[in-house]
N, C-alpha and C positions, 0 to 999 in steps of 0.2 A: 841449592834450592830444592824443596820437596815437590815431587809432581802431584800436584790433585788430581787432574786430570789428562789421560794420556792422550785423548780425542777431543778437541773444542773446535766449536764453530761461534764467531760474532758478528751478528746480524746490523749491517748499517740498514735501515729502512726509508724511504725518499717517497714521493709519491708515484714518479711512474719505474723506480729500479731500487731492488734491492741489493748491496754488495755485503759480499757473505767472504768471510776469511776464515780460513779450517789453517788448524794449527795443533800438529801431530809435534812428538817426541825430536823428531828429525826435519821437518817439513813445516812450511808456511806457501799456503795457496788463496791465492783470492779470484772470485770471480762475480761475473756480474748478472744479474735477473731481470726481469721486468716482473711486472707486477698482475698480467693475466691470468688465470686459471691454473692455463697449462705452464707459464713459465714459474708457479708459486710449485707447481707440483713437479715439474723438474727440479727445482732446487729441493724438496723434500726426498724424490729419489737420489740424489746427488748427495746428503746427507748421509742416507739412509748406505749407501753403495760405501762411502768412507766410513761407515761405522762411528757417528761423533755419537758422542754420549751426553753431549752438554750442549746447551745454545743460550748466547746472552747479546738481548735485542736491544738497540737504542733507536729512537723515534722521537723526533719533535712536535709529534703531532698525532692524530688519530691514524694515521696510515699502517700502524703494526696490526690491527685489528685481522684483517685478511690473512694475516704470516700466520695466526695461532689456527692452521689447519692440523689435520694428524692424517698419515698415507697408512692407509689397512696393509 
């Protein structure tokens, strides 16, 4: 199988926790958010610190709206 991507993260979204699974070449990690400020921006540096290069969100509802932050 061809890798597209050697870094991915996929966003579950809930209303008060986001669960995030990063899945590298070798590695599958999941973990868990809440939906506060600080806990959206933790998972952005958490992102950012594993180097994913892709993220793909699923949401049943308006609750993604908040996740489409960006960390300067």
């Amino acid at each position: 199988m061809q890798v597209v991507y050697e870094r991915c993260c996929g966003l579950d979204v809930h209303k008060r926790t986001v669960v995030a699974c990063l899945r590298t070449m070798r590695t599958q990690r999941t973990r868990t958010f809440g939906t506060t400020t600080e806990d959206l921006l933790a998972l952005a540096d958490w992102l950012i610190a594993e180097r994913v290069s892709h993220v793909a969100m699923e949401s049943t509802s308006v609750f993604w709206q908040p996740i489409l932050l960006q960390r300067a």
